[in-house]
Structures are given as C-alpha cells and as structure tokens.
C-alpha positions as CSV (number, residue, x, y, z in Angstrom):
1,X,56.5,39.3,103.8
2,X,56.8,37.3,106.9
3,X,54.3,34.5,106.3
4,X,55.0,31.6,104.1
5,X,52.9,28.8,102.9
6,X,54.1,25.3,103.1
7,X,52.4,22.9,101.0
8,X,53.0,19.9,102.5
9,X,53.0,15.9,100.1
10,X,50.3,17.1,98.2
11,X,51.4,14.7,95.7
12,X,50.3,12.4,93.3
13,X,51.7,9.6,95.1
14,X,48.6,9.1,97.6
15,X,46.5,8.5,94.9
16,X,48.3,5.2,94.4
17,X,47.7,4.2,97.9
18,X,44.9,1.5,98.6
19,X,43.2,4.2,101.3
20,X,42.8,7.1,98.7
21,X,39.3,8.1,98.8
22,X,38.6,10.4,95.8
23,X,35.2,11.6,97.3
24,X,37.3,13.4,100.0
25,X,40.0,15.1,98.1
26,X,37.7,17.3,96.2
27,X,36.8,19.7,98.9
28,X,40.5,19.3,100.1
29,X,41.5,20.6,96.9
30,X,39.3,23.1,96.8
31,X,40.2,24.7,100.1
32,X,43.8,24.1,99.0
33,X,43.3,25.8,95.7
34,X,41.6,28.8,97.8
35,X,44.6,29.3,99.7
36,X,47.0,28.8,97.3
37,X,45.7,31.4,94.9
38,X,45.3,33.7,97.9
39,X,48.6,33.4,99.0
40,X,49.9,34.0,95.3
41,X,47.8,36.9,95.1
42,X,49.3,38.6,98.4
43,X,53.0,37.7,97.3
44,X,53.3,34.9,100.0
45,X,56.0,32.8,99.5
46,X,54.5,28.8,98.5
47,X,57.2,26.3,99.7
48,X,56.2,23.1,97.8
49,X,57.1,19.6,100.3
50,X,57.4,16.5,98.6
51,X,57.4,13.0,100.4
52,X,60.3,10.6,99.6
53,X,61.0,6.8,101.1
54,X,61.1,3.2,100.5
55,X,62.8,1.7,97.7
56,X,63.9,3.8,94.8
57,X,61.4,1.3,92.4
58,X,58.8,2.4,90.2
59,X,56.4,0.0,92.2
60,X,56.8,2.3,95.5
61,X,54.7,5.5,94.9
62,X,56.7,7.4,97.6
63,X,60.1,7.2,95.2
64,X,61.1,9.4,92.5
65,X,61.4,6.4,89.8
66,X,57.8,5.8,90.6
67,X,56.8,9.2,88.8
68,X,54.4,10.2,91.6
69,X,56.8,12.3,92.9
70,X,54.8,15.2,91.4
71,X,52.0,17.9,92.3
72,X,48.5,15.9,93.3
73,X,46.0,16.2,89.8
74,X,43.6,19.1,90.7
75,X,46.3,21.3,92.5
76,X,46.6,24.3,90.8
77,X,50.1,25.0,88.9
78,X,51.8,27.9,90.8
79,X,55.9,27.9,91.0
80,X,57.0,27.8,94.2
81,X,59.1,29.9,96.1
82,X,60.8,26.5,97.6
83,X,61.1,22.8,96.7
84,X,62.3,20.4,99.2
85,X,62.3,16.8,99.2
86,X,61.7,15.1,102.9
87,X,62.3,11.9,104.2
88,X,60.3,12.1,107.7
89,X,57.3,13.3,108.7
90,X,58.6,17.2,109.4
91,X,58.9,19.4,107.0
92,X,61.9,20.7,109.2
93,X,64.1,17.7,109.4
94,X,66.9,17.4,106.7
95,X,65.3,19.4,103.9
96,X,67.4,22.9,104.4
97,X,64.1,24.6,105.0
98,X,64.6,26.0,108.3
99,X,67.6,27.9,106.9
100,X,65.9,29.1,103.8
101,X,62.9,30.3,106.4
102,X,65.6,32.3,108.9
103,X,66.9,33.7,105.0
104,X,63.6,34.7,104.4
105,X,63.0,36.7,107.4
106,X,59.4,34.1,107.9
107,X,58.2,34.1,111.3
108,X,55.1,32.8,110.7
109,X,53.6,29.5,108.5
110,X,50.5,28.5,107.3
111,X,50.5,24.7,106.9
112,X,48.6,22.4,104.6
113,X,48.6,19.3,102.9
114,X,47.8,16.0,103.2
115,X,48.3,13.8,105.4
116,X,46.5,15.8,108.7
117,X,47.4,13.9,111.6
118,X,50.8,12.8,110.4
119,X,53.5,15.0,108.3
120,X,50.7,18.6,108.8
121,X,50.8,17.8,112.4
122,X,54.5,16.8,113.0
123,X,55.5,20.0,111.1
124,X,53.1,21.7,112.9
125,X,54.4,20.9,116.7
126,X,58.1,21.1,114.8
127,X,57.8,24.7,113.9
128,X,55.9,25.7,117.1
129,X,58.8,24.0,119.0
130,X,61.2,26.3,117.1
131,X,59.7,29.3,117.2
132,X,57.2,30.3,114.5
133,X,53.9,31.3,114.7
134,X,51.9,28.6,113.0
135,X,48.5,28.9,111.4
136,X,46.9,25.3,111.1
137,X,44.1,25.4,108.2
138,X,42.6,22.0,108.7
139,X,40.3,22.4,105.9
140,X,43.2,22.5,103.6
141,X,44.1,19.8,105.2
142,X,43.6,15.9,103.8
143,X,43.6,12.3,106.1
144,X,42.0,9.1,105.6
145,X,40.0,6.6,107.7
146,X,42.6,4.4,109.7
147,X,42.1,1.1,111.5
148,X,42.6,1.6,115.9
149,X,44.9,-1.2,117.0
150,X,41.7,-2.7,118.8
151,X,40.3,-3.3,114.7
152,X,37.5,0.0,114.7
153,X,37.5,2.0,112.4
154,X,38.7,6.2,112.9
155,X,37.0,8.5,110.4
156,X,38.7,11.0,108.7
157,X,36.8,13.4,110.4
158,X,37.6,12.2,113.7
159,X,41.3,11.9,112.7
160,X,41.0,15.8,111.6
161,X,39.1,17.1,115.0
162,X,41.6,15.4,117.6
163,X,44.5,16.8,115.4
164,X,42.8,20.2,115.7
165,X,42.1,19.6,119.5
166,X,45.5,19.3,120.6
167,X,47.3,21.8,118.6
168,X,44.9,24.2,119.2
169,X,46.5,27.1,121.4
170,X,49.5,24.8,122.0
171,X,51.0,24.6,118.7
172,X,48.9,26.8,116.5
173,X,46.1,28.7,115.9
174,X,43.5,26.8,114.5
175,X,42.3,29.4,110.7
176,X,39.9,28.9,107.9
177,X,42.0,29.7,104.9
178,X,40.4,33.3,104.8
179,X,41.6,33.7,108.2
180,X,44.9,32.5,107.2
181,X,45.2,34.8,104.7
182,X,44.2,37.8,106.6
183,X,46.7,36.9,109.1
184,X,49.1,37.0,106.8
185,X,51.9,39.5,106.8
C-alpha cells in the first residue's frame, strides 16, 4: 500500500469552541466515517493528527489536561496506523510523520479533517511541496463561518470552495471520498 489516510484534529476539542456548529458536523462525519471505513476495508494505513497549543490548563480545549485531546463524538473507533501530536497547522512540521511516511513506502495522502482552510490546507500545500501526491476530499473536510477583517461574514461553504479553488491542480486533486478510495493504491 502506497496511500495513507491522515485524519487530521478531528477531535473533540472544537466542539468546545464558541463557533462549533453541530448542524454541520453531521454530514462531515458522515463523509468522514465513509472514508474511514473504506480505507480500513482496503488496508490503508489511518494516521490519526491531533491538535495541541496554548496553556497546558483544563480551561484550553486544545491541551491535553483539558481532556479534549481525544477522537471527535461520532468518529468511528478504528486504531490507527499512526498517532501524532502537532503544534502548527501542518501535519508535517515536528510530529515525525514525514519519516514514518518515507518508512512506509506512502507516496500518496488522502487528507481530511477539520479545520478546511487552515491545518487540511496547510498540510495539503506541505505535502505537495514535498513530494506526495495529495488527494484533497473536501467533503470530509469540516470549517466554520469566520468574520472578514472588513466585519462580513464568510460561509463555511465559501471558506470550503476557495480552499478547493486554489489547491485544485496545484496542490492536489480535488476527490469525493469514493474517488479517493479508488485512487488508492
């Protein structure tokens, strides 16, 4: 198997966050679920990324002593392949993954999680940058509305197309998570 699936924060911390918008994670979870059984069921290895930072309190849902350091409710359980811990927005940076990828013989990665336009993304351009093949499945793929600096409001939905617009035959090809899967090899 050359393909492995990262799983990027899909953690319980974001639910602890004042922008978490349960509405939305449902058919991110779903699509996440999809692919995760999938790649299970082909023997593609899951590499499980956590998000770490801020204060090591219990009030800081990004820190281990918060708890929420732990898969997002609704993820199915699977063991992973892989755990890392990360404390920027790549995947790549200070987690020992690259080297356990090279191990592995992975050329390419099929990358999902939460959030789209900021730690997906970042690994996303990261990866391409270093060589892999990198199969983007945005509908596994979970953002929230932000506020523009000039005080409008970006939808999620927005925030999800212009991430897909500009890594789209740059940094990755764009895949459903059937198409991901098929890719897979």
């Amino acid at each position: 198997m050359h393909t492995a699936l990262l799983l990027i924060d899909v953690q319980q911390s974001f639910r602890h966050r004042p922008y978490w918008q349960e509405a939305a994670a449902q058919p991110f979870l779903t699509a996440t679920n999809a692919l995760l059984q999938g790649a299970m069921a082909r023997g593609i290895p899951v590499v499980r990324v956590f998000h770490t930072d801020g204060p090591d309190s219990a009030d800081n849902p990004f820190a281990l002593a918060s708890g929420h350091i732990r898969p997002l409710d609704g993820l199915a359980p699977f063991d992973g392949a892989l755990t890392v811990h990360k404390h920027r927005h790549s995947a790549l940076v200070g987690t020992g993954l690259p080297v356990w990828l090279h191990q592995q013989g992975i050329r390419r990665l099929i990358v999902a999680g939460i959030r789209t336009e900021q730690c997906c993304e970042t690994t996303t351009r990261h990866a391409s940058d270093e060589g892999w093949e990198v199969d983007f499945v945005g509908e596994a793929t979970l953002t929230f509305d932000m506020t523009t600096p000039a005080g409008a409001t970006l939808g999620a939905a927005a925030i999800r197309e212009r991430t897909e617009t500009v890594l789209a035959g740059r940094f990755a090809t764009l895949c459903s998570v059937t198409q991901a899967l098929e890719r897979a090899a």
